[in-house]
Structures are given as C-alpha cells and as structure tokens.
Backbone as ProteinMPNN parsed JSONL, in Angstrom:
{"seq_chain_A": "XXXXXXXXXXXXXXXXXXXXXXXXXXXXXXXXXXXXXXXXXXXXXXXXXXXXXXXXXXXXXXXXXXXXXXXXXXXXXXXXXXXXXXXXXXXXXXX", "coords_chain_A": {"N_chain_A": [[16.933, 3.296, -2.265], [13.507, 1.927, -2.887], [12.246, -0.781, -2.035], [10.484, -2.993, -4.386], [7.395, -3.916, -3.955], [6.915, -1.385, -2.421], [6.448, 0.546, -3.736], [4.084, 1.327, -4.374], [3.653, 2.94, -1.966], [4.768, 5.275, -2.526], [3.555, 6.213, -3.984], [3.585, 5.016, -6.629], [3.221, 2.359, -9.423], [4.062, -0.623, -10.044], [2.816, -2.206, -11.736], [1.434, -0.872, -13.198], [3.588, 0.499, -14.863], [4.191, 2.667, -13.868], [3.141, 6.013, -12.8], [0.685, 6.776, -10.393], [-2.703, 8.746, -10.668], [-1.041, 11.133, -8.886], [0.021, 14.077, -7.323], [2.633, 15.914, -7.195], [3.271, 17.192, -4.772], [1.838, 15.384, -2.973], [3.298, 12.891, -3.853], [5.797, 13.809, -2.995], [5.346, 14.356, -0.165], [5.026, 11.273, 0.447], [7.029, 10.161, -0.17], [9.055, 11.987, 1.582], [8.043, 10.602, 4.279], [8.237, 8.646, 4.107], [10.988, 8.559, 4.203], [11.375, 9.168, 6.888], [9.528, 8.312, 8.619], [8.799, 5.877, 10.841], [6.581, 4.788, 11.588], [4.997, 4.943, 9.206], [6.525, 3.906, 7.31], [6.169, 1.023, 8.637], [3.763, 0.962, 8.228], [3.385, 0.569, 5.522], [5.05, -1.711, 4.642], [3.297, -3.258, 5.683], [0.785, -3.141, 4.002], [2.072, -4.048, 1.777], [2.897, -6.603, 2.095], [0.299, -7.194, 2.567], [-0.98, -7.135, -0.01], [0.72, -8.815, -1.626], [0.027, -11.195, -0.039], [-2.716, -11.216, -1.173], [-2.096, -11.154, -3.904], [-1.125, -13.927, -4.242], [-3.445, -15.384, -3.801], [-5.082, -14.179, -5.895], [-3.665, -15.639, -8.158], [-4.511, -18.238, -8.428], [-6.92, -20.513, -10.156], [-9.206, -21.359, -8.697], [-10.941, -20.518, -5.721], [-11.463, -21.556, -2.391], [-13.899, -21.618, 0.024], [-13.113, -20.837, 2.115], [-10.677, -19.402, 1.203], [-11.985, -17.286, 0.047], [-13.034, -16.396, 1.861], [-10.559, -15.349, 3.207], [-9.768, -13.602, 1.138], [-11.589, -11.66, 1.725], [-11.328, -10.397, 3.506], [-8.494, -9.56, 4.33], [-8.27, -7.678, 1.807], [-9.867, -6.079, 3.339], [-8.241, -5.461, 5.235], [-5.918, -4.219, 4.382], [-7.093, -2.283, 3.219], [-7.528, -0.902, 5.341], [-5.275, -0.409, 6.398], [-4.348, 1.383, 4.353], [-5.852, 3.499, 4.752], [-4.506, 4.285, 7.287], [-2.278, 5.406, 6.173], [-2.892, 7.427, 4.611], [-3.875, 9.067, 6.335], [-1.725, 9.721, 8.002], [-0.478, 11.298, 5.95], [-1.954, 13.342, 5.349], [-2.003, 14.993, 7.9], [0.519, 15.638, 7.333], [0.538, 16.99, 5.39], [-0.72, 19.181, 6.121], [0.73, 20.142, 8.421]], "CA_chain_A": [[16.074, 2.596, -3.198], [12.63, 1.356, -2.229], [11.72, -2.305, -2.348], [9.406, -3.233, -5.303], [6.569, -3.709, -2.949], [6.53, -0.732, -1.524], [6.388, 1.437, -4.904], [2.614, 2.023, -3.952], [3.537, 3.655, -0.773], [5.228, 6.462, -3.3], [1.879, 6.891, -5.596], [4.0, 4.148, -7.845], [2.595, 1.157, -9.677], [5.173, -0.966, -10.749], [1.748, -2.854, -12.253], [0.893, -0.165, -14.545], [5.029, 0.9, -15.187], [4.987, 4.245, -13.836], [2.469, 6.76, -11.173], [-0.626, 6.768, -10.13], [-2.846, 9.973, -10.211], [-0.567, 11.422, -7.865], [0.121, 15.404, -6.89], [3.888, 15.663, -7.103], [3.288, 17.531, -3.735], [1.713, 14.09, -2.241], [4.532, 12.122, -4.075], [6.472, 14.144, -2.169], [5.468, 13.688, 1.578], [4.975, 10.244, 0.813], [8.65, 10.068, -0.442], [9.552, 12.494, 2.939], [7.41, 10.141, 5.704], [8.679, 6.743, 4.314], [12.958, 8.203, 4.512], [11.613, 9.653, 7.803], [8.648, 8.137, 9.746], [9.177, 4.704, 10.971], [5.115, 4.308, 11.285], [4.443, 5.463, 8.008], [7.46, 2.604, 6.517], [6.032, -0.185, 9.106], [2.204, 0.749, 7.435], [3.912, 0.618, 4.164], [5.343, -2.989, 4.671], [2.374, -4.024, 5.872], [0.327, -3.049, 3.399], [2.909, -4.94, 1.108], [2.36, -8.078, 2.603], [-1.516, -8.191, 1.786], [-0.823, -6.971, -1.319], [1.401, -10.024, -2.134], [-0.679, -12.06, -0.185], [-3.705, -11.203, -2.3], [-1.964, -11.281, -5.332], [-1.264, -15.533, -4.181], [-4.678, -15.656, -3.726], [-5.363, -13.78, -7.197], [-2.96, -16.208, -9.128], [-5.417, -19.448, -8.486], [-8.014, -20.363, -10.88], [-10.383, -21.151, -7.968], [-10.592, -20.278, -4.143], [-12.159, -22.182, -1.386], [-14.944, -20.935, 0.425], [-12.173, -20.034, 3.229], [-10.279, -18.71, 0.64], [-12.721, -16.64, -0.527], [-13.026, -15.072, 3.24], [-9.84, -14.728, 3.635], [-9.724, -12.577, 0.431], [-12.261, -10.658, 1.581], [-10.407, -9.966, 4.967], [-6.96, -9.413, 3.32], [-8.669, -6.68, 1.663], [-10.389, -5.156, 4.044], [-6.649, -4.857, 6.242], [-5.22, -3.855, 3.096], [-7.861, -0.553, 2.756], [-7.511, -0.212, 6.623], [-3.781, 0.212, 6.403], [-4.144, 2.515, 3.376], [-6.3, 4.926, 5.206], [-3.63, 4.862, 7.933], [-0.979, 6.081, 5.587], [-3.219, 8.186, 4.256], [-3.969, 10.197, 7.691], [-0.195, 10.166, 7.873], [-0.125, 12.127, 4.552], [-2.939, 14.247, 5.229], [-1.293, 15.621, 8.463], [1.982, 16.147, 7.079], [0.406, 18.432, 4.687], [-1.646, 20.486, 7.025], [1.529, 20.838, 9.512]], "C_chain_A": [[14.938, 1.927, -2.434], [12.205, -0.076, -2.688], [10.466, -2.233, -3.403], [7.783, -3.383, -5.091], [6.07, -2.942, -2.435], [6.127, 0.412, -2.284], [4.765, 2.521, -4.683], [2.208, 2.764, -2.594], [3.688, 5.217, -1.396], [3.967, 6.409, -4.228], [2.691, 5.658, -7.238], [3.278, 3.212, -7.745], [3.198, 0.393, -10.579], [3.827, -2.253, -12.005], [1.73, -2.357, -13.582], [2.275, 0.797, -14.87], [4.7, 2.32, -14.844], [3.627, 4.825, -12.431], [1.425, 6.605, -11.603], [-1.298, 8.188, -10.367], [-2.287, 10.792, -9.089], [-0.257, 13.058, -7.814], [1.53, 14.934, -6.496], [4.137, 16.408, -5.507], [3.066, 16.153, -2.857], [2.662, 13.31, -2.554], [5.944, 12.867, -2.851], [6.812, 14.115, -0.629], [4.693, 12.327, 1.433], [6.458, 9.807, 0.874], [9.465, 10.755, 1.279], [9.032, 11.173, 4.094], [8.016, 8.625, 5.081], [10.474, 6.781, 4.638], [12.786, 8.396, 6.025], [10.531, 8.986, 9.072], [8.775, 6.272, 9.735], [7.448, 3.978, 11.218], [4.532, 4.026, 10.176], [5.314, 3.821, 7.11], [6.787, 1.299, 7.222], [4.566, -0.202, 8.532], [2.297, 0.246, 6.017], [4.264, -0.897, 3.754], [4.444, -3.858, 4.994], [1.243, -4.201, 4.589], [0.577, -3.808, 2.17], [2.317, -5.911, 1.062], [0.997, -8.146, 2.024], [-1.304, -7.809, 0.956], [-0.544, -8.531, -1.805], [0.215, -10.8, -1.876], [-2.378, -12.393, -1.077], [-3.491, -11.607, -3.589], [-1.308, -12.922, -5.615], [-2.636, -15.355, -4.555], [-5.385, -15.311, -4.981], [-5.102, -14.997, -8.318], [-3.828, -17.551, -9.392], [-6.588, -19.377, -9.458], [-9.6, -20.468, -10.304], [-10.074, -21.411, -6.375], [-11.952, -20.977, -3.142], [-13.328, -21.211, -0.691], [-13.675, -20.233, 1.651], [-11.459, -19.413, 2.452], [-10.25, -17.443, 0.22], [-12.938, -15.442, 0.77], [-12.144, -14.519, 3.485], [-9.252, -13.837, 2.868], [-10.142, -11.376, 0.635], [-11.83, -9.62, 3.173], [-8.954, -9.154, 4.817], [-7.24, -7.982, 3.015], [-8.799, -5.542, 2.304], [-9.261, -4.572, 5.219], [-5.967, -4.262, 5.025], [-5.709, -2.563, 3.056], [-7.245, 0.084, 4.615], [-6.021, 0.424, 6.919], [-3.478, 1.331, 5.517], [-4.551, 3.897, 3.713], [-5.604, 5.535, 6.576], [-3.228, 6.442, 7.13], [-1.619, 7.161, 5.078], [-3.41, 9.488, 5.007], [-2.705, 10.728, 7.857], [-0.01, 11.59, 6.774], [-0.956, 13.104, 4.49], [-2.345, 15.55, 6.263], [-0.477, 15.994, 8.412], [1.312, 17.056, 6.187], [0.186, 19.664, 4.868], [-0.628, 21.339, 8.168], [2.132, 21.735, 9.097]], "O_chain_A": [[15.239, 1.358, -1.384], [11.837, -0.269, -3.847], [9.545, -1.441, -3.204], [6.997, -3.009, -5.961], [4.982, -3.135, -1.892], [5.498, 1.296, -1.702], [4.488, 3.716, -4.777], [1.095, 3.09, -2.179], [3.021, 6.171, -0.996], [3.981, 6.794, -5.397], [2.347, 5.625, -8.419], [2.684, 2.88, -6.719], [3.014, 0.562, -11.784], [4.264, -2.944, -12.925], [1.896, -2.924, -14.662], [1.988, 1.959, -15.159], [5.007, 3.165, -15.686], [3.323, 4.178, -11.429], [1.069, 6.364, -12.756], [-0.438, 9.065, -10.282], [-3.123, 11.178, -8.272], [-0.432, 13.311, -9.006], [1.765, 13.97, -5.767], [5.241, 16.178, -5.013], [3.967, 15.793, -2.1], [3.156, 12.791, -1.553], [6.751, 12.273, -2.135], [7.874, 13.955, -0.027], [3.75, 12.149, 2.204], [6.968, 9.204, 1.818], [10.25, 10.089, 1.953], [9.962, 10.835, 4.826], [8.15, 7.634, 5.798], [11.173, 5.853, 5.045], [13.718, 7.975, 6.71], [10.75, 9.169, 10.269], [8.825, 5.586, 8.713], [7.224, 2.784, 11.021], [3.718, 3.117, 10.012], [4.714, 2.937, 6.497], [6.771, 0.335, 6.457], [4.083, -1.317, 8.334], [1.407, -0.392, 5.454], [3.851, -1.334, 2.681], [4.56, -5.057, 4.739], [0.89, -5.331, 4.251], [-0.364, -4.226, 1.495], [1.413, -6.231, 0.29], [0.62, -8.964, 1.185], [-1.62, -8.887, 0.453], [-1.406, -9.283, -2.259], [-0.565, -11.151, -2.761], [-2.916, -13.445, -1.422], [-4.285, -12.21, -4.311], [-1.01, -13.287, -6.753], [-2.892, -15.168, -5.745], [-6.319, -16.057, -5.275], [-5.941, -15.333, -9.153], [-3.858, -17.961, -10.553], [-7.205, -18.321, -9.595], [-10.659, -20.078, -10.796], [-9.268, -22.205, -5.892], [-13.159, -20.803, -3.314], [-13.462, -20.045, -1.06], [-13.605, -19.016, 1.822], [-11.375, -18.301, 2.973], [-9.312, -16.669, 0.029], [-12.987, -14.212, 0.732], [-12.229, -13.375, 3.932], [-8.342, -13.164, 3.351], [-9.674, -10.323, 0.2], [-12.085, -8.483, 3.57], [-8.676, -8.098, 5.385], [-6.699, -7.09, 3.669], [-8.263, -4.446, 2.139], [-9.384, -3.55, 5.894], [-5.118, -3.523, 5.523], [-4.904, -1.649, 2.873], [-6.733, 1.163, 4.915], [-5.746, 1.467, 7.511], [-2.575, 2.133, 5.751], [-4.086, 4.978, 3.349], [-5.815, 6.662, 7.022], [-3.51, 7.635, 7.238], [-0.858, 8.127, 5.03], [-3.214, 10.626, 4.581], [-2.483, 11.939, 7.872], [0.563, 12.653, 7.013], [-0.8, 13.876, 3.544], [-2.196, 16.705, 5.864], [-0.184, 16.828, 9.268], [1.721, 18.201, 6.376], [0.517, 20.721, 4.331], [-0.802, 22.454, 8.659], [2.835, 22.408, 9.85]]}, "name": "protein", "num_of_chains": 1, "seq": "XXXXXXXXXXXXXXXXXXXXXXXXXXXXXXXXXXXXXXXXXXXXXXXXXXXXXXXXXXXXXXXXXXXXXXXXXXXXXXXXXXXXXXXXXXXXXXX"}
C-alpha cells in the first residue's frame, strides 16, 4: 500500500479522487520504479514533503513576504524533483 502522499508518484490524485491523465503504461513504470528503485521512492517522498509543506503554506489566509519566498522556492524544488522522477520514467520506458 502506498502512503497517501505519495499517490502522485502513481499518476494518483487523492485531491481530485481518482488518476490523473495518465497512460496505464506510465502508471505502470511508475507503480514498477517506486516497488523497485530506491531513488525513484526517496524522489517520491521528497516531493511529498513540499507538497505538504505547500499545502501549510496554502491553508493561511495571508503569507509574509518570507512566506511568500519560501512558497515560491518550495515550488520550484517541488517541479525540480518532479522532473527527476520524470527522467526516471522516461528511461525505464526507452530501456
């Protein structure tokens, strides 16, 4: 079972109750590289984390000017980890 968190490593969005535009082929070696690649699960958990921590930072009705940077930082590790996993998933297809 995968942690609730991590649903968006599998093309899930426990947000919007069910998948993302996903290719049951890509659902698939995302589902293979997270039982099997220990990079792919430690990008996955990371990616988590700013998730959550964004979605603190979401829940406020107003954010500090540091706040506000460190949203925009959050983010920007948040995409950078996505286009990991994504290289991950690109190469497993091509191998």
């Amino acid at each position: 079972m995968v942690p609730g968190g991590m649903l968006a490593c599998l093309g899930k969005d426990s947000s919007r109750g069910g998948y993302t535009a996903v290719s049951s082929l890509t659902e698939a070696i995302r589902e293979q590289l997270m039982a099997n690649s220990e990079e792919y699960q430690r990008l996955c958990q990371e990616h988590a984390r700013y998730a959550a921590q964004l979605a603190q930072l979401a829940a406020k009705p107003y954010l500090t000017e540091q706040e506000q940077i460190e949203e925009v930082r959050l983010k920007k590790l948040k995409l950078r980890v996505k286009d990991q996993m994504e290289i991950l998933v690109h190469q497993a297809r091509v191998a």
